[in-house]
N, C-alpha and C positions, 0 to 999 in steps of 0.2 A: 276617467278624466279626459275632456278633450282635449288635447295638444296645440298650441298655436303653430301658427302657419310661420313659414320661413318665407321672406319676399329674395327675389334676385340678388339684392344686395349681400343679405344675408348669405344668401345661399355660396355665393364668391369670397365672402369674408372668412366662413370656416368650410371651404373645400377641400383641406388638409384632413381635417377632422371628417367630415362625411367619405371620406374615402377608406377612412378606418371601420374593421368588419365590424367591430364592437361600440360603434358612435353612428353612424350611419345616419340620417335624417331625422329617424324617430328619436335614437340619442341627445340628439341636437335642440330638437324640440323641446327634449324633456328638461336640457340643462337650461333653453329659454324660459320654461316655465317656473326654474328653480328660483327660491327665495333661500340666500346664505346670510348669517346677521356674523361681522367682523365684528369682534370685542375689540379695540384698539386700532389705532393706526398710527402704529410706528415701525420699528423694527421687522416686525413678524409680518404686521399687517399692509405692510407696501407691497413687497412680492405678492403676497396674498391676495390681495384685492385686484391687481394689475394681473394678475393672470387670471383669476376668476372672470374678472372683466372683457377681456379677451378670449377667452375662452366661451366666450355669451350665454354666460348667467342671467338670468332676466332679471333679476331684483341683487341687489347687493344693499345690505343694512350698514353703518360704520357706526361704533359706539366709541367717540373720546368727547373729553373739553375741554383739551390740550391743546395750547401754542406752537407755533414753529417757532424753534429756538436753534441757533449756529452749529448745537453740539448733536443734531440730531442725523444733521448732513452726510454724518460719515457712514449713515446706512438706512436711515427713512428715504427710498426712494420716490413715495410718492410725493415728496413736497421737496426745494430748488431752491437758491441762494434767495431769489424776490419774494420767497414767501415769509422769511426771517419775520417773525409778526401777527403773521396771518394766522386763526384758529385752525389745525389742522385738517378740521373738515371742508374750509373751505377750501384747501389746499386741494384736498383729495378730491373733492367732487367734479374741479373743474380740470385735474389730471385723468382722470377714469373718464372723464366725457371726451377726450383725446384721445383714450385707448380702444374708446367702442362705445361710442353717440347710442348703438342700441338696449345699453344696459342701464335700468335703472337704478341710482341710488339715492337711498333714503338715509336721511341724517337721523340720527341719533343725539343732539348735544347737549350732552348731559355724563355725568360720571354714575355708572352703574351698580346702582345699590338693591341692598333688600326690599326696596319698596318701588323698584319699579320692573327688575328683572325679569318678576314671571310676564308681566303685559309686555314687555319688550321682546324676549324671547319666543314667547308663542307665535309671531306672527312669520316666524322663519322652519326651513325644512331642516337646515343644518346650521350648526352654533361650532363656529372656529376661537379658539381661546388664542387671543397675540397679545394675552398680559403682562408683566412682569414684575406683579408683585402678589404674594397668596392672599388676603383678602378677598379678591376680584377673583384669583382661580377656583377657588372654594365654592366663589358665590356662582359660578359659571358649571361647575361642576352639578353642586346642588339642586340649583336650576334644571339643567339641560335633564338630570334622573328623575326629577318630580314632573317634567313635562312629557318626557318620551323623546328626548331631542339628544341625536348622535353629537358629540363636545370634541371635535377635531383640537388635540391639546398641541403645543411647541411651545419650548423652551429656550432658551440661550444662556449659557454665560459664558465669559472670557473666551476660549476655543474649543466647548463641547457645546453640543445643541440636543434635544431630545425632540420626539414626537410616539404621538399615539393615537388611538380613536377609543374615548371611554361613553360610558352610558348605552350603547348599544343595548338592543336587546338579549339579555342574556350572560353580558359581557360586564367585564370590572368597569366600576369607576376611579376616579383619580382617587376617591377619599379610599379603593381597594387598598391603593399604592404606597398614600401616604396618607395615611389615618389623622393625623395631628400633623400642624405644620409645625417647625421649626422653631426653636423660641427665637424673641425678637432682634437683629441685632447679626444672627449666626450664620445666616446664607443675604450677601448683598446683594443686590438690585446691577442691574448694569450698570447705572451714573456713578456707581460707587466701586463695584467689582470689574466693571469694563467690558468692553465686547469687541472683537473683531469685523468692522463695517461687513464683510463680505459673508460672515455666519448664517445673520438673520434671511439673509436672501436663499441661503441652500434651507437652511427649517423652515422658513413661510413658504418657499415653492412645494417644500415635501407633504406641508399641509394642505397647501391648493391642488395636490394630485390625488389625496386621500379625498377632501371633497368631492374633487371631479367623481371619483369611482363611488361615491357614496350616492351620489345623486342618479347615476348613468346603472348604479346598481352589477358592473363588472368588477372581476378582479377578485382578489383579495386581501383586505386592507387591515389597518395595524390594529383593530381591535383583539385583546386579548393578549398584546405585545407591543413592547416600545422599545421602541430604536434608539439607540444612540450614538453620536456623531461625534468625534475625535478628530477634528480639523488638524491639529499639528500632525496628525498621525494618518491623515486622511484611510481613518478605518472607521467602519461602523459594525457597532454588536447587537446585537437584538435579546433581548429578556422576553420572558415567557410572562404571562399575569394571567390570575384568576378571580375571577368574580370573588370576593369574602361574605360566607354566607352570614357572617356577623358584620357585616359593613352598616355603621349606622343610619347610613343614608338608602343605600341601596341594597341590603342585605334581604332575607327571608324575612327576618323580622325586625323591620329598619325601627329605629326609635326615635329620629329626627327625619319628622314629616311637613315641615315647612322651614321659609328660609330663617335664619336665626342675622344676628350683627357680625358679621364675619373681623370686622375691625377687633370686637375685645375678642372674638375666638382667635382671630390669630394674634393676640396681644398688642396691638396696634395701637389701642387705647385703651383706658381703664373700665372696668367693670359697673356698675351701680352697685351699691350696695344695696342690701333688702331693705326695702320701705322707702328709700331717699338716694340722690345721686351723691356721689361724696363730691364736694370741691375741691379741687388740687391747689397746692400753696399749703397747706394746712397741715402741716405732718405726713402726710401718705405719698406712697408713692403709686403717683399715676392713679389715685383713685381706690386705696389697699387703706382699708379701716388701721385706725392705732391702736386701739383695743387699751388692756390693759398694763399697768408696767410691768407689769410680770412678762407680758407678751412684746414687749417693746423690744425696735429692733433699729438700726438705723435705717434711715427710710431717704425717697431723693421725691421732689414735686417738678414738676412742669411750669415753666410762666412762656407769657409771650413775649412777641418780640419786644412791645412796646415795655412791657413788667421789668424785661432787662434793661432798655435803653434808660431809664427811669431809675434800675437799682445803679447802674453804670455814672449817672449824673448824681448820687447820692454822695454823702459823706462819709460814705464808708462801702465802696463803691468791693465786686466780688473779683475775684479773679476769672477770668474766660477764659476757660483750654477749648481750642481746635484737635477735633479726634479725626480731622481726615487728612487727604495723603497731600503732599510736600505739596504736588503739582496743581492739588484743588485751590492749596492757598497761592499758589504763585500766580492765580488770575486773581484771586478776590479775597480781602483775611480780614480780619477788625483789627489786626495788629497795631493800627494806630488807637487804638483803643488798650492798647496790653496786652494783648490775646497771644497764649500761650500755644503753640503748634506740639503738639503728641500726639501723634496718629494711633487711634483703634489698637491696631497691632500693638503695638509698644508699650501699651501704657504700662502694662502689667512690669514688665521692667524697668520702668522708669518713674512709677511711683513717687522717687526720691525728688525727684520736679516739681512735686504737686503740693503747696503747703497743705498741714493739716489744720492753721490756727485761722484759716480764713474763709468763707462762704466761695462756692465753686461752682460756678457757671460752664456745663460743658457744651457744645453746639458742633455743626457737621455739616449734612449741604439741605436732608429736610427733616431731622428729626428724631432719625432711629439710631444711628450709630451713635448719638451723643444719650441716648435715652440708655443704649448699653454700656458705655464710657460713665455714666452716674450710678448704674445699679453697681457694677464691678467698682467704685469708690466707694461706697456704698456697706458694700460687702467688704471693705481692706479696711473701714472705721474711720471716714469720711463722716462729719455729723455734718454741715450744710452743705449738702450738695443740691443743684438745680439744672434741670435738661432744657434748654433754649426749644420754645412747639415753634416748628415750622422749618427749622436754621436759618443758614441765609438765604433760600428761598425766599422766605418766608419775611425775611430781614432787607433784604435787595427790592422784594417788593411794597412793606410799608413803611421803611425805614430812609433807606436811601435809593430811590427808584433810579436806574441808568446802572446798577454795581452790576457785574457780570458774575454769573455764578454757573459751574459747570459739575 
């Protein structure tokens, strides 16, 4: 492959770098010639990108279709109080042209699914995962071992962070690690579990140094071991990992050879059933046939926002419990609506709040934790329960636009 050229400019810009034995001009070149696709730009993928960028990677990809939102500020550094609004890519795009006019970046805008990931991902050398939710890691995981493409992974929550490099050749992948994700509900998201602003910036830089070396071809980088990071404790431990030769993806003899709907694998949404999709409302939960009575069980449906706003103006109107934390309702609640506050955590002991003789509408900030707030009533002999799709997400934006939800 021929190399491109470094002009003077360039050549001034990374003179730090060219002076390193193991980067030197032809290094430099190579990282110019490098094509890296960003899954995300938030958390993970601000540091990430801003040093990639500076570091002059010649193409940079960025895949979100996400908003600048106030609550992002305490650790998205690519986007700034005026971007509040703005779609994140444009944010980014015209930050990284400030951090190095000679790095291209290519937008992505669009939310990365089964149906466009492999043509998205092929056109990159290296695939850095700044997701944070398993659907999308799964799908990026999958992806990157059916293509041959290194899956620079990071993680965060509250004050641990992880990192690793899977799909290599030879080397585990994430589905090594973690075979099955989690059921639904069990492991939160940052907006719901939290995160320390300053976190994501130590695991996106530690990602942006595993790519550098991936690309530059020095070192020796985290494949076949992941790190992990204990901010309170400022300690990190390393775990050892091994390719699983029964890995269904990437195994000897893998059994899932194309991408599959990572949403109902990771139970995210309901299943089809054989022959026909099931409709939610109807008995089932989340899409789980009734079968027979013999087989009958209590069960919880899904409606939208508008299904609720509409049962809520009825004559016989449900009860709404909020299943999230004190602080999420003290920006934003339907309490002027009723809406009962018992957080996730609690509920199990607090049961005794919950009538049984009334239909139960549970809701959260998008979806999941009220969808486990209904199975877990559900399972206590709850007969009408309902999961609000979207929450107030979901509710803030076709219900009452301006409500602030965090």
């Amino acid at each position: 492959m021929t190399l491109p050229e470094l002009d003077r400019e360039e050549i001034y810009r990374y003179a730090r770098h060219l002076v390193l034995p193991d980067v030197g001009m032809e290094g430099q070149q190579r990282l110019k010639a490098s094509r890296v696709l960003c899954v995300g730009a938030g958390g993970l993928g601000s540091p990430l990108a801003m040093y990639l960028a500076a570091a002059g990677v010649g193409r940079i990809g960025l895949v979100d279709d996400d908003v600048v939102d106030e609550s992002n500020l305490q650790r998205q550094l690519l986007h700034g109080t005026s971007d509040v609004g703005r779609t994140k890519l444009d944010s980014a795009v015209a930050r990284l042209a400030e951090v190095n006019p000679h790095t291209r970046v290519v937008r992505h805008d669009t939310r990365l699914d089964s149906g466009n990931a492999l043509e998205i991902l092929s056109g990159y050398d290296v695939v850095v995962d700044g997701t944070d939710n398993f659907p999308t890691r799964y799908l990026v995981n999958d992806a990157c071992v059916l293509l041959g493409k290194p899956n620079v992974y990071g993680s965060v929550f509250r004050w641990e962070g992880q990192v690793s490099v899977f799909a290599t050749e030879g080397g585990p992948c994430y589905r090594c690690l973690f075979r099955e994700p989690p059921p639904p509900g069990l492991v939160p998201n940052c907006a719901e579990g939290g995160v320390l602003g300053a976190l994501p910036g130590i695991i996106g830089s530690a990602q942006a140094m595993e790519t550098i070396k991936l690309l530059l071809g020095v070192g020796r980088t985290l494949a076949g071991r992941l790190l992990i990071f204990d901010s309170l404790e400022m300690s990190w431990r390393e775990v050892a990992l091994r390719r699983n030769p029964k890995c269904p993806v990437c195994g000897d003899e893998p059994t899932q050879t194309e991408l599959i709907d990572y949403e109902i694998f990771c139970g995210v949404k309901p299943a089809p059933e054989s022959g026909d999709r099931a409709e939610a409302g109807e008995g089932t939960e989340a899409g789980g046939g009734q079968g027979d009575a013999a087989d009958f069980r209590p069960t919880f449906d899904e409606r939208d926002v508008e299904e609720v706003l509409a049962m809520l103006d009825s004559d016989a109107p449900p009860v709404l419990l909020d299943v999230r934390e004190p602080w999420e309702w003290a920006v934003s609640s339907l309490g002027e609506r009723g809406a009962r506050l018992v957080p996730l955590g609690e509920l199990g002991e607090r049961l005794g709040e919950v009538p049984r003789d009334r239909h139960i509408v549970t809701y959260c900030r998008s979806g999941q934790r009220s969808r486990t707030a209904a199975r877990r009533l559900t399972d206590a002999g709850y007969g009408r329960v309902t999961s609000m799709r979207g929450g107030m997400r979901a509710w803030a934006e076709r219900i009452e636009p301006g409500m602030r939800v965090v």
